[in-house]
C-alpha positions as a Markdown table, in Angstrom:
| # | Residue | x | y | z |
|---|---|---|---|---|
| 1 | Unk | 48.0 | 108.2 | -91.9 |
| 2 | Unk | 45.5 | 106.6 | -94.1 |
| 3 | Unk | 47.3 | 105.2 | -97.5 |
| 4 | Unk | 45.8 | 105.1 | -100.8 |
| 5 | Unk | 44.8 | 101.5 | -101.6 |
| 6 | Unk | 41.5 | 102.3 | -104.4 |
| 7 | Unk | 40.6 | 104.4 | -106.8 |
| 8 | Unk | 37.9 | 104.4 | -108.9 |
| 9 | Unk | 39.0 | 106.3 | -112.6 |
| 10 | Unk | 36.8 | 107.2 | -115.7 |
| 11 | Unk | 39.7 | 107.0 | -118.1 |
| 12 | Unk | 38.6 | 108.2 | -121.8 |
| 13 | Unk | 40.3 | 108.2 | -125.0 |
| 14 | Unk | 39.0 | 110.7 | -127.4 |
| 15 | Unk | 40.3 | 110.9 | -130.8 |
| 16 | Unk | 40.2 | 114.6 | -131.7 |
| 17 | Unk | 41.3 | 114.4 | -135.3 |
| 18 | Unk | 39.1 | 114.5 | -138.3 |
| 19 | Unk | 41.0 | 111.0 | -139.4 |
| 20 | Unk | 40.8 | 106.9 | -138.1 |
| 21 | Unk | 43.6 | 106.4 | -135.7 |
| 22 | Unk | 44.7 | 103.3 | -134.6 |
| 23 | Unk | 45.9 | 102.8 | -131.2 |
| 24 | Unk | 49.1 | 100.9 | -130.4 |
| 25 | Unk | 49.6 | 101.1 | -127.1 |
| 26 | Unk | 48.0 | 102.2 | -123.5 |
| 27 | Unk | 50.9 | 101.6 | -121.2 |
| 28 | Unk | 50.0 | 102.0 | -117.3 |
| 29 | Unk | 52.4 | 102.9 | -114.8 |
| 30 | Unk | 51.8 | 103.0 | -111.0 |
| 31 | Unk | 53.9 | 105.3 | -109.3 |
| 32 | Unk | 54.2 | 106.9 | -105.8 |
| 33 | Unk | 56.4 | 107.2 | -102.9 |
| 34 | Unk | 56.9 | 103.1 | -102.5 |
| 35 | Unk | 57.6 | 100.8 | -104.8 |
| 36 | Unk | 56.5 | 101.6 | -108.5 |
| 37 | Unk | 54.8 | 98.7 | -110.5 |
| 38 | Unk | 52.6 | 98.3 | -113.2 |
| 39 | Unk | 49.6 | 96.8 | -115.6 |
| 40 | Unk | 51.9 | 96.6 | -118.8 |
| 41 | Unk | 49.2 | 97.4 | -122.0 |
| 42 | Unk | 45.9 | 97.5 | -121.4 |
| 43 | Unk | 44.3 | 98.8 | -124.5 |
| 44 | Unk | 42.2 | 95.8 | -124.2 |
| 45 | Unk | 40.3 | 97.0 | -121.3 |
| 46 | Unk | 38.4 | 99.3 | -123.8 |
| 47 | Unk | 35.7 | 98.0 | -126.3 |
| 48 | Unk | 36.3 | 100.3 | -129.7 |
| 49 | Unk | 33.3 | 101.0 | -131.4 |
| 50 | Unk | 35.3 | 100.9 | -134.9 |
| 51 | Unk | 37.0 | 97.6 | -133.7 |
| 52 | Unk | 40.5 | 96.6 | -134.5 |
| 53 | Unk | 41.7 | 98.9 | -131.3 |
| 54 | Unk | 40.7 | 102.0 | -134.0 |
| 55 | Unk | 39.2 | 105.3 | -133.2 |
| 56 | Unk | 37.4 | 106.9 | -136.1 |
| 57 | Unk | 36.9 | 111.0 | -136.1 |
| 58 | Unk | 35.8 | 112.6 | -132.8 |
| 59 | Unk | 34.7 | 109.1 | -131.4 |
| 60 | Unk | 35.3 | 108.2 | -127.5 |
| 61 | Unk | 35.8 | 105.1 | -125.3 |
| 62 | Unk | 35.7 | 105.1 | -121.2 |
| 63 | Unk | 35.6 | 103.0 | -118.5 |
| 64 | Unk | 35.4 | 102.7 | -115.1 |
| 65 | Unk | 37.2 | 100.9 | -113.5 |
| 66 | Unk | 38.5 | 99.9 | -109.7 |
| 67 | Unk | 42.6 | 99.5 | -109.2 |
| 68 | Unk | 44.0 | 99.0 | -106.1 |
| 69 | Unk | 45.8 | 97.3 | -103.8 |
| 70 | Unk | 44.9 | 94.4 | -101.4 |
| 71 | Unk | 47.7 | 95.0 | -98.4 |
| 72 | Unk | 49.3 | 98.3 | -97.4 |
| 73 | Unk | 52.2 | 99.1 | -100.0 |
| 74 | Unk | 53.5 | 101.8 | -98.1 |
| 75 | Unk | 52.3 | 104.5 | -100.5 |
| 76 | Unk | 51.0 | 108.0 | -99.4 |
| 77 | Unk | 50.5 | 109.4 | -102.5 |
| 78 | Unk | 49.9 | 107.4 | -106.3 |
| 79 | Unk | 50.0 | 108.7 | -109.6 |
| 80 | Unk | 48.3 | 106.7 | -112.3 |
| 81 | Unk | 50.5 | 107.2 | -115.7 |
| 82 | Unk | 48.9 | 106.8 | -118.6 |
| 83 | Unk | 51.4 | 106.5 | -121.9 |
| 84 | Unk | 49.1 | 106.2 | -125.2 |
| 85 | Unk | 50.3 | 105.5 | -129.0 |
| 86 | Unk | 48.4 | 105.8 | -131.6 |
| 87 | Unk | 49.1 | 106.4 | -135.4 |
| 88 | Unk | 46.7 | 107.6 | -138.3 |
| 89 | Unk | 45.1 | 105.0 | -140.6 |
| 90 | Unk | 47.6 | 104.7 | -143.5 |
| 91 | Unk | 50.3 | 106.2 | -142.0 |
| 92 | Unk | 53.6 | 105.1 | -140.7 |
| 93 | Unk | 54.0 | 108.5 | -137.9 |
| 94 | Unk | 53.7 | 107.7 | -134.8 |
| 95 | Unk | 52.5 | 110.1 | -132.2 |
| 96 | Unk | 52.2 | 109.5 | -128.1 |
| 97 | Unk | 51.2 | 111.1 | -124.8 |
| 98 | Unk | 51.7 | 110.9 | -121.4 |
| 99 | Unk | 48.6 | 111.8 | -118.5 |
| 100 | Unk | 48.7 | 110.8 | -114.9 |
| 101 | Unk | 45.9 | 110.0 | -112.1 |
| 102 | Unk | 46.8 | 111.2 | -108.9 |
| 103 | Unk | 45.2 | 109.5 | -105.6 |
| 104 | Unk | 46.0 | 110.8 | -102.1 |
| 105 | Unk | 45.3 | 110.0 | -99.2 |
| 106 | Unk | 41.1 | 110.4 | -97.8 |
């Protein structure tokens, strides 16, 4: 069987509140059924058009971009978690949520 070793994502974040949010944290997670592993924060991989890793009302940042693996991990299946933080400008409440990627086998 073929194993998942690319996938090519558009990952957005959308800010769909009528307030600036700033966003703490986008945590990735590679999962599957091997060994998990991870990218740690990458809320640097997106270029905010506020700055300061801030989303203003209804704006939206994407990329595309390749992740993958160079040598067979033994995976047949990988889900791509996705854990993002954000808070609202002048706020101390915290809010967070979790969406996966799944890749399976072509």
């Amino acid at each position: 069987m073929r194993r998942p070793r690319h996938v090519r994502p558009r990952v957005t974040l959308r800010n769909t509140s009528n307030r600036t949010v700033a966003i703490e944290s986008v945590t990735l997670t590679r999962l599957g059924d091997a060994r998990a592993s991870g990218l740690g924060d990458i809320k640097d991989y997106w270029r905010f058009p506020s700055g300061a890793h801030q989303l203003g009302p209804n704006e939206s940042v994407y990329f595309k971009k390749v992740w993958g693996f160079t040598v067979d991990t033994g995976h047949s299946h990988v889900r791509y978690v996705f854990r993002t933080c954000w808070h609202g400008i002048g706020s101390d409440v915290r809010q967070c949520r979790t969406q996966w990627v799944d890749a399976l086998p072509n």
